[in-house]
Structure formats: C-alpha cells, structure tokens
Biotite code that builds the C-alpha atoms (Angstrom):
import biotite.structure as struc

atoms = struc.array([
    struc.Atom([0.000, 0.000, 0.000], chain_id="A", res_id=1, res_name="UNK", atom_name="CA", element="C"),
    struc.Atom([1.490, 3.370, -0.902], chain_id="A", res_id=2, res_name="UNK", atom_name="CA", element="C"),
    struc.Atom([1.871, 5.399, 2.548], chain_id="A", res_id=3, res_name="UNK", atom_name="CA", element="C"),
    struc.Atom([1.387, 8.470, 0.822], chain_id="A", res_id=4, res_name="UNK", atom_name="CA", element="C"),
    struc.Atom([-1.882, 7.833, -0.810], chain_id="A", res_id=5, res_name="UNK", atom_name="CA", element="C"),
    struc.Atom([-4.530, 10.513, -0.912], chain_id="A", res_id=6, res_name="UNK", atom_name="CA", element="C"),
    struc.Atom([-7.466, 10.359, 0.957], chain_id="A", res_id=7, res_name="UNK", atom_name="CA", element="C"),
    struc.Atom([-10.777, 12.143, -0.133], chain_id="A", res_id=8, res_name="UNK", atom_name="CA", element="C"),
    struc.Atom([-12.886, 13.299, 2.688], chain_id="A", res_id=9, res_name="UNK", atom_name="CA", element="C"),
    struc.Atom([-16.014, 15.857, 2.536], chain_id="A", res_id=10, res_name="UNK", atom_name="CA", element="C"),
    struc.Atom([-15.660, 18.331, 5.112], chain_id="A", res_id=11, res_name="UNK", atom_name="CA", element="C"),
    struc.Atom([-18.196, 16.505, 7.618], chain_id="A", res_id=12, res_name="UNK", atom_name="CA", element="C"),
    struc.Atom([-15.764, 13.326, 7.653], chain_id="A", res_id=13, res_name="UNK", atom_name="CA", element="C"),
    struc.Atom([-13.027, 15.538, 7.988], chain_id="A", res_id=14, res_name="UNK", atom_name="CA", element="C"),
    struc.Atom([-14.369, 17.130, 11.186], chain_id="A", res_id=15, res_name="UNK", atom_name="CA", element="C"),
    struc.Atom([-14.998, 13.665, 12.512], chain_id="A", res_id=16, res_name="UNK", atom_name="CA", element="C"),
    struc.Atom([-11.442, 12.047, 11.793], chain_id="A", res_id=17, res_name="UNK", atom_name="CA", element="C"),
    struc.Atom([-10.084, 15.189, 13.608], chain_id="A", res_id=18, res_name="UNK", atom_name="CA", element="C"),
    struc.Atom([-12.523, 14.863, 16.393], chain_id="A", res_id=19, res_name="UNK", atom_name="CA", element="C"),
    struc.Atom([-11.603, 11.408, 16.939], chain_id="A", res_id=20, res_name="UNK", atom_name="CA", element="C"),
    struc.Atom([-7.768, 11.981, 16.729], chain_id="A", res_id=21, res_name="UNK", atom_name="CA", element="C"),
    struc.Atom([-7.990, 14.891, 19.081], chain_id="A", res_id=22, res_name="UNK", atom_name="CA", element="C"),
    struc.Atom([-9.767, 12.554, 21.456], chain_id="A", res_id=23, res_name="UNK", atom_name="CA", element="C"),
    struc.Atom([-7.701, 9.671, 21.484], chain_id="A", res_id=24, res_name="UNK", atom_name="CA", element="C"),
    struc.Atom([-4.649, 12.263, 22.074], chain_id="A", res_id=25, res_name="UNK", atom_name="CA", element="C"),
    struc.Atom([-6.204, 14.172, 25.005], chain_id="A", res_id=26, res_name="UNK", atom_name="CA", element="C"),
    struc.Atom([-8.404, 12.479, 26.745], chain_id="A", res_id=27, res_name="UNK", atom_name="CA", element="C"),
    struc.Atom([-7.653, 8.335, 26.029], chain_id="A", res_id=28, res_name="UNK", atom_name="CA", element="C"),
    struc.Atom([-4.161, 8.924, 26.285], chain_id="A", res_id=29, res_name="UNK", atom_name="CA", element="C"),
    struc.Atom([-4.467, 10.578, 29.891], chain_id="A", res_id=30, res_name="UNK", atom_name="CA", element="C"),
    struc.Atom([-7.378, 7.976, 30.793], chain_id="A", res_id=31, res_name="UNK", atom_name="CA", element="C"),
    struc.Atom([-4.839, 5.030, 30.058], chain_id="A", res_id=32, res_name="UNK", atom_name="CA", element="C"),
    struc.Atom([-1.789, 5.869, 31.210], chain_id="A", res_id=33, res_name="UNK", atom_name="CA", element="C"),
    struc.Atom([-4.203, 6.806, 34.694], chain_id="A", res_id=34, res_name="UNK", atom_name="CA", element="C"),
    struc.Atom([-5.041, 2.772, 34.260], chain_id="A", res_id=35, res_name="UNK", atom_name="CA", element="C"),
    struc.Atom([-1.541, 1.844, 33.499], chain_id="A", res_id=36, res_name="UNK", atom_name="CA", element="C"),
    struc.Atom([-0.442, 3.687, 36.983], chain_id="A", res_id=37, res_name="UNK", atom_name="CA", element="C"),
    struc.Atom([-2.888, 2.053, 39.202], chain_id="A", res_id=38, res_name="UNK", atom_name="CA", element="C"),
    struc.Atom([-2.230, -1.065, 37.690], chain_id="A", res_id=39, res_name="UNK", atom_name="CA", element="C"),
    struc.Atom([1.425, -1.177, 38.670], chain_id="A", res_id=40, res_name="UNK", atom_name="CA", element="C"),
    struc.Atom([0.278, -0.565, 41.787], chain_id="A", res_id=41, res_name="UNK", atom_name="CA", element="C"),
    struc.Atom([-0.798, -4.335, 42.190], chain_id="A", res_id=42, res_name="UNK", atom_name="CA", element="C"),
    struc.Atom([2.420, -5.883, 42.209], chain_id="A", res_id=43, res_name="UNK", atom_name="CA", element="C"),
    struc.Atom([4.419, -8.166, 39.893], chain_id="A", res_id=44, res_name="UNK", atom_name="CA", element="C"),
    struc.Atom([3.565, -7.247, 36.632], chain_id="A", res_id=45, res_name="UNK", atom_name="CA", element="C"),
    struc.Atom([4.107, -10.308, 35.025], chain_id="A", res_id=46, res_name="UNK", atom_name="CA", element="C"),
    struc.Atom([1.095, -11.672, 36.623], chain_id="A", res_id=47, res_name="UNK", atom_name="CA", element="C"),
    struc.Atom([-0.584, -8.511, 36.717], chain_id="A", res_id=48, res_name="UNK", atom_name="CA", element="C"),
    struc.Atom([-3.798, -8.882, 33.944], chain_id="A", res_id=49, res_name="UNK", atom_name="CA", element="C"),
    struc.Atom([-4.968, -5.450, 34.769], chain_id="A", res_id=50, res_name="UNK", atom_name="CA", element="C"),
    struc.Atom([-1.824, -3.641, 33.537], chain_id="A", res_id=51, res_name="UNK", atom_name="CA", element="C"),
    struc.Atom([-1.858, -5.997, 30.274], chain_id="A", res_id=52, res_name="UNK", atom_name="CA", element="C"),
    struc.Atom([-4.783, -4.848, 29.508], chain_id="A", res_id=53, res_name="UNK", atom_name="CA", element="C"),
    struc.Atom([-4.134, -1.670, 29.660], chain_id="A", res_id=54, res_name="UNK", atom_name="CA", element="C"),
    struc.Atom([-1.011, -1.817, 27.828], chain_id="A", res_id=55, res_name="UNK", atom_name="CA", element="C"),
    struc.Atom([-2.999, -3.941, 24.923], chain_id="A", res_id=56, res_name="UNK", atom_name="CA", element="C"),
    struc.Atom([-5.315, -0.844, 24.681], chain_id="A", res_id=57, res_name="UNK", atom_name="CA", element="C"),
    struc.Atom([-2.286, 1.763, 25.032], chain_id="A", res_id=58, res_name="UNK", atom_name="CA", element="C"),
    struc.Atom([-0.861, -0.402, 21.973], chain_id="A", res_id=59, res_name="UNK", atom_name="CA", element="C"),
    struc.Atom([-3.985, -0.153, 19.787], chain_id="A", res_id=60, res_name="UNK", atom_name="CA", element="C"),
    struc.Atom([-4.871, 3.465, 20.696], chain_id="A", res_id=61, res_name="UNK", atom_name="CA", element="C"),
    struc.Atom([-1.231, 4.528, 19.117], chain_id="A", res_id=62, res_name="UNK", atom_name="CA", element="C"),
    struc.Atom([-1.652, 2.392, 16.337], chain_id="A", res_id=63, res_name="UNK", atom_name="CA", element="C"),
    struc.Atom([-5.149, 4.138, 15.890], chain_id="A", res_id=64, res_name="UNK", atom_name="CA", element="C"),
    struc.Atom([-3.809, 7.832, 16.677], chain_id="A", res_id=65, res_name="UNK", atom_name="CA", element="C"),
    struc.Atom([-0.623, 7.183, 13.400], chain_id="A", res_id=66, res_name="UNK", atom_name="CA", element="C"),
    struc.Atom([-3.601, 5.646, 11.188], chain_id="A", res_id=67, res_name="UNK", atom_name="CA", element="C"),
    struc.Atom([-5.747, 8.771, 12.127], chain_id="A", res_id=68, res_name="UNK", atom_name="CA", element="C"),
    struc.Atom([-2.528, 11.199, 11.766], chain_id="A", res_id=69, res_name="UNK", atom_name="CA", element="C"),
    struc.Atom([-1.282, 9.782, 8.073], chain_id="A", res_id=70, res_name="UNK", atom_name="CA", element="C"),
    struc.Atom([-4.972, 10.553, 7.135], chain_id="A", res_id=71, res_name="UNK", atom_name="CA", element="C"),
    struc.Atom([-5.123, 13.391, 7.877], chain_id="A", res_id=72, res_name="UNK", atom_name="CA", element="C"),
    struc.Atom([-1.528, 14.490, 6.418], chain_id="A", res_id=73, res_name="UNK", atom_name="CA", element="C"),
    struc.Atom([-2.809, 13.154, 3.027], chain_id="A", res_id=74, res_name="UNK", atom_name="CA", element="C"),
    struc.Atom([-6.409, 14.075, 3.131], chain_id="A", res_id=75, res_name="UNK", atom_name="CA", element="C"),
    struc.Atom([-7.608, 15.824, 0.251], chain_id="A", res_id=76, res_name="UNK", atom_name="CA", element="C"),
    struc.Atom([-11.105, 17.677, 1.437], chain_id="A", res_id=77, res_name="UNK", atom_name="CA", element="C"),
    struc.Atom([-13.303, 18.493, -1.611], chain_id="A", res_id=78, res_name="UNK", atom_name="CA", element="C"),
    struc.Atom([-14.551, 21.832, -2.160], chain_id="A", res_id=79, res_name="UNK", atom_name="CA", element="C"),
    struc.Atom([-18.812, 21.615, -1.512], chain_id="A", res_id=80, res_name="UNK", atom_name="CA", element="C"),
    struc.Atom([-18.932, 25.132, -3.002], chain_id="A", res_id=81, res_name="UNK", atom_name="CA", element="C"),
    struc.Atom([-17.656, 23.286, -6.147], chain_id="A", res_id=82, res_name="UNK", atom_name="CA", element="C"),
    struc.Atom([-19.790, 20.178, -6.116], chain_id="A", res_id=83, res_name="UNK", atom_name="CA", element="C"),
    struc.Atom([-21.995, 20.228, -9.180], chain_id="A", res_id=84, res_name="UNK", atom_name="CA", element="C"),
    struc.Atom([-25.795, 20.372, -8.323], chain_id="A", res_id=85, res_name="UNK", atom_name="CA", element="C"),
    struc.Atom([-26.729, 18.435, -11.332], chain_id="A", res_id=86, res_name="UNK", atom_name="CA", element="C"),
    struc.Atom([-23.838, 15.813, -11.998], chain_id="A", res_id=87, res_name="UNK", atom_name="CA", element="C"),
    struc.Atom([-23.332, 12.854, -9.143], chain_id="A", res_id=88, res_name="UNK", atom_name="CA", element="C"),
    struc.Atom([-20.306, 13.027, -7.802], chain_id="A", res_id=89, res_name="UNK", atom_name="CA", element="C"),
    struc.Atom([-18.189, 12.930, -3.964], chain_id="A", res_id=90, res_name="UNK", atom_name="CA", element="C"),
    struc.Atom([-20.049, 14.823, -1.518], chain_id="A", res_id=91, res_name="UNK", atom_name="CA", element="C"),
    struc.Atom([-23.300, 14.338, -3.385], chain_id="A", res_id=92, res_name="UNK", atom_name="CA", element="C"),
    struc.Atom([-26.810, 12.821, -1.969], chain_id="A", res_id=93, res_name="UNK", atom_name="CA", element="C"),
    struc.Atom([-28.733, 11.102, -4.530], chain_id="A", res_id=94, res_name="UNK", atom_name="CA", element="C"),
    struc.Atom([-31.686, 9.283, -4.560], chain_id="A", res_id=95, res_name="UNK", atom_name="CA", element="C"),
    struc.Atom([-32.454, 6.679, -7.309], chain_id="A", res_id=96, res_name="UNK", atom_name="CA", element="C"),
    struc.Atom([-35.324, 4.376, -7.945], chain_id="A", res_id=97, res_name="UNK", atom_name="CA", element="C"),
    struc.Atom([-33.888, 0.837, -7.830], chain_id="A", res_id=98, res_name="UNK", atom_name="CA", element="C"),
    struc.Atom([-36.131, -1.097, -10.367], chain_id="A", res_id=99, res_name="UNK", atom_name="CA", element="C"),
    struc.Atom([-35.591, -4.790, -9.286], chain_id="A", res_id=100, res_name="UNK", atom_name="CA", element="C"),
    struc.Atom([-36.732, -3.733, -5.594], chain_id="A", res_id=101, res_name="UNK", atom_name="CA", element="C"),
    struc.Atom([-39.262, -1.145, -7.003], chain_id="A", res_id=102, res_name="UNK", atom_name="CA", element="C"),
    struc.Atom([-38.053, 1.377, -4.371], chain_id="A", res_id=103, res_name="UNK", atom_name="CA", element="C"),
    struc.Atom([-36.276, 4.285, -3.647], chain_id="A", res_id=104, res_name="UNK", atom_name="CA", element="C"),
    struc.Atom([-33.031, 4.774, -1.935], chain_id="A", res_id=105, res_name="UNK", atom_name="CA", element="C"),
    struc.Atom([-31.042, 8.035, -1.097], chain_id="A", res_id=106, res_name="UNK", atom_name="CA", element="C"),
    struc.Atom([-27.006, 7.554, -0.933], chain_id="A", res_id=107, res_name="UNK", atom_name="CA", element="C"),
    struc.Atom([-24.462, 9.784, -0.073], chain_id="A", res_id=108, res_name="UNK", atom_name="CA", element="C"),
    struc.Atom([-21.439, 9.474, -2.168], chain_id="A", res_id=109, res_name="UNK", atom_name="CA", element="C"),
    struc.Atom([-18.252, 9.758, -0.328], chain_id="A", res_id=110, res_name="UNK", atom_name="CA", element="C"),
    struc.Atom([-14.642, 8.779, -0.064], chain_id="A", res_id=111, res_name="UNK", atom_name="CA", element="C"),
    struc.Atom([-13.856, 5.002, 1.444], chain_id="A", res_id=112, res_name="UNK", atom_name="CA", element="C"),
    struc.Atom([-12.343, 6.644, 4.498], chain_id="A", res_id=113, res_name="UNK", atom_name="CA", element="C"),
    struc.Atom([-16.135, 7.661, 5.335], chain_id="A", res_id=114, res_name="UNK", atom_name="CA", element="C"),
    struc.Atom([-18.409, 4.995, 3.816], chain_id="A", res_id=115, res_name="UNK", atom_name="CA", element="C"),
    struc.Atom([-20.621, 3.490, 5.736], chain_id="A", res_id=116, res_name="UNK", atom_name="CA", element="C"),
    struc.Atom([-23.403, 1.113, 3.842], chain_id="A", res_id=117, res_name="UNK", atom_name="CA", element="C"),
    struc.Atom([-25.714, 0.323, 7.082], chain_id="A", res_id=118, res_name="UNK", atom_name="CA", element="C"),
    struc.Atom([-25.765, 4.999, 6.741], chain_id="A", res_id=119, res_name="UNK", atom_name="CA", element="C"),
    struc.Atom([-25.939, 4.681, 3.174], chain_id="A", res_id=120, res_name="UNK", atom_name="CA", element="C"),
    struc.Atom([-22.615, 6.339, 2.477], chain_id="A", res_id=121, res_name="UNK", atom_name="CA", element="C"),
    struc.Atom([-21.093, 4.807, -0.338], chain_id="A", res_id=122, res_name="UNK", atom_name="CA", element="C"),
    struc.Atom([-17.799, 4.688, -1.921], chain_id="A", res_id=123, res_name="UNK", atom_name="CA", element="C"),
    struc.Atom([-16.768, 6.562, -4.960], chain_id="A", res_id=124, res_name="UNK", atom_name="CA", element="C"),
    struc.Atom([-14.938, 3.335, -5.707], chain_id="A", res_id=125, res_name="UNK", atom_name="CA", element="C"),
    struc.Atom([-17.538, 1.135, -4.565], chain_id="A", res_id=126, res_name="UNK", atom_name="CA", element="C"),
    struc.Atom([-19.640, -0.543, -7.774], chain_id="A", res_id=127, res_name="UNK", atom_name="CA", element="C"),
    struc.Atom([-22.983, 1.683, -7.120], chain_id="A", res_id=128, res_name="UNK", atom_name="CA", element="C"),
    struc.Atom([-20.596, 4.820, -6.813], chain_id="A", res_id=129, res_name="UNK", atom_name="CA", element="C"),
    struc.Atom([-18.678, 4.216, -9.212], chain_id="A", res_id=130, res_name="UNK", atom_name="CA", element="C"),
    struc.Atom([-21.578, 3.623, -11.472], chain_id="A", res_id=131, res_name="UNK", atom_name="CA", element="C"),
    struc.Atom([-23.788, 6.897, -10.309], chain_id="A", res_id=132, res_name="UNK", atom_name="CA", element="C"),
    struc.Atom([-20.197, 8.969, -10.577], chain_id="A", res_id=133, res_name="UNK", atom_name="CA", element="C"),
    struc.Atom([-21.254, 11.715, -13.991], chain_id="A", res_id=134, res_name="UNK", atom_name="CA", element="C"),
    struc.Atom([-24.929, 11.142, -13.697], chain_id="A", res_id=135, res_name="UNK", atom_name="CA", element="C"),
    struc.Atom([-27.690, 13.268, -14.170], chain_id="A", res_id=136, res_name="UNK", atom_name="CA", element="C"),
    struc.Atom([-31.176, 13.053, -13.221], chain_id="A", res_id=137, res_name="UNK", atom_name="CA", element="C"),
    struc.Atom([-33.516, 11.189, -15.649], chain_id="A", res_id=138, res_name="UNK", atom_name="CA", element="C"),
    struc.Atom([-29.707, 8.909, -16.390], chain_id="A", res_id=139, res_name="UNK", atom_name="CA", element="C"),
    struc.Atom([-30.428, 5.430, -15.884], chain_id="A", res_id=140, res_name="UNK", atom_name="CA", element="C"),
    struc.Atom([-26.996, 3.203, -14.279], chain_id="A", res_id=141, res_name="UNK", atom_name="CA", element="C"),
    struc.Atom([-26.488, -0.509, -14.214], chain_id="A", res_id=142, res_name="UNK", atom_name="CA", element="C"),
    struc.Atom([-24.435, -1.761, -11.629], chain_id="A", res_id=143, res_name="UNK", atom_name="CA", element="C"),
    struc.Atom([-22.803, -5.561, -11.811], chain_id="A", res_id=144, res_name="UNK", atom_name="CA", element="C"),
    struc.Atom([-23.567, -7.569, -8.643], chain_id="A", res_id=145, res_name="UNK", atom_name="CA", element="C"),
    struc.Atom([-23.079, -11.103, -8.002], chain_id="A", res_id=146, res_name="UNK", atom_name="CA", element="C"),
    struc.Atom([-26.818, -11.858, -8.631], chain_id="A", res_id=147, res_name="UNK", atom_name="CA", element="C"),
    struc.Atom([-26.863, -10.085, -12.078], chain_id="A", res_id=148, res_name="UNK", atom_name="CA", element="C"),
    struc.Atom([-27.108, -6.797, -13.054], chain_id="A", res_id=149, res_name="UNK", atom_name="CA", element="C"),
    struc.Atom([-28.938, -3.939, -11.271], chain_id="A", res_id=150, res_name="UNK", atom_name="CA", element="C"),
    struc.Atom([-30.305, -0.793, -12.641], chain_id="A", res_id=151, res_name="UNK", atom_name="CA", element="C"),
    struc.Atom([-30.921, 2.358, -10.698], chain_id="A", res_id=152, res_name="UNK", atom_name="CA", element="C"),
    struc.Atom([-32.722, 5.318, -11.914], chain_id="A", res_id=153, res_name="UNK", atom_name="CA", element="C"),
    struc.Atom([-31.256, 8.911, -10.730], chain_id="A", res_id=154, res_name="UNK", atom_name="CA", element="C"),
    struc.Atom([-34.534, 10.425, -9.657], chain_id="A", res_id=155, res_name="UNK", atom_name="CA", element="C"),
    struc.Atom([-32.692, 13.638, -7.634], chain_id="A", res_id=156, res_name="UNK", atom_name="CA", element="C"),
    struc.Atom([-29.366, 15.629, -6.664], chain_id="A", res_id=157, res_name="UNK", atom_name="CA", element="C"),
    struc.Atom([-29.410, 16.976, -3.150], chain_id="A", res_id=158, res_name="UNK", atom_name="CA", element="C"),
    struc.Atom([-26.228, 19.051, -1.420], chain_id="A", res_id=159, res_name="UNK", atom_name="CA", element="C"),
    struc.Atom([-26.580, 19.267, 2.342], chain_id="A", res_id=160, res_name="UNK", atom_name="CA", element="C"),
])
C-alpha cells in the first residue's frame, strides 16, 4: 500500500477524523496511562492482567492515533462550493429508484475513508458509486452484482 496515498474526505468526515484523533490524544491517552499507573500498583507485573490490559489498549490506541494522523496528512477535502448540483459526484446525496426492488433509496457518495453502507454512504470506488459517478437526473446506471445486473434510476441531486 502506498503510505502516501490521498485520501478524499467531505468536510463533515473531515471534522470527525479530527474529532476522533484529538480525542484519542487528550483524553484516552491521559485515561490510560491513569489505568496503566494504578495497575502497577498491584504488584508483579508479570502476573498482573490489569496492567496488560491496559497496555494492549495503550498499543492499539497509538496504532489508531498514526492511522488517524497519516490521514489526515494526506487528506484531500473536496470543495462543496464546487460540487456540481446536477452531476453525481463525492459529496453528493442522490436518490435513485432501484427497479428490481421497485423502491427508492437516497445515498451519499463519499470517499472510502467515510463509507458506511448500514448509513448509506457509499464509496466513490464502490460498484454503485462508481456507477452513479457523472450522472444526471432522468440517467439510468447498471451496476454488476453477483446476482446479475442492477439498474438504478437517478430520480434527484441533493447538497446538504
């Protein structure tokens, strides 16, 4: 994996990757290092499952702060002023009429670093946002799933 790789965020997932980093600085830093303290306090460490703990979490939460801080060092934040309002593309919402399930959905397109399926936030790489990418309303998609071929009409453009 290239280390340097860009990362797309809208401005909403950047606020929450530097929320999160900010937190796991400040305050879960502080909160287990308190835990790694009173810990020691129990005696031989060896045998101490408290402080292991602890210093399992300490591990991950650094691991989690570097993955949070290379992010954000290569994030490239698009522009909403600059979204078009009638082309689908990152930082759009669009809703489409999904003919095999004869329903409507509403997606938000966004980078991988923010999708979320179960929040409908998909991927601009993922097959459905990759397919909706350039489309207008009234353009008809087809996406390639295992089961066959699905086709989604663009019934709307919304920006938040």
């Amino acid at each position: 994996m290239n280390n340097n790789a860009q990362t797309v965020l809208t401005p909403k997932g950047l606020k929450k990757i530097e929320e999160e980093y900010e937190y796991l600085k400040v305050e879960k830093r502080k909160e287990i290092a308190e835990r790694i303290k009173i810990a020691r306090g129990f005696g031989d460490l060896s045998e101490n499952a408290e402080y292991t703990a602890a210093k399992e979490e300490q591990a991950k939460m650094e691991t989690r702060i570097a993955e949070l801080k290379k992010i954000l060092e290569n994030a490239v934040v698009i522009d909403e002023s600059a979204i078009p309002s009638d082309t689908v593309s990152i930082g759009s919402k669009v809703k489409v009429y999904d003919e095999e399930f004869e329903e409507e959905i509403e997606y938000s397109i966004v980078g991988s670093m923010e999708a979320n399926p179960r929040e409908f936030k998909i991927s601009d790489k993922s097959p459905v946002g990759t397919a909706l990418l350039g489309a207008k309303v009234g353009d008809e998609v087809e996406v390639e799933s295992p089961d066959g071929n699905v086709k989604l009409k663009v019934l709307e453009i919304i920006r938040d």
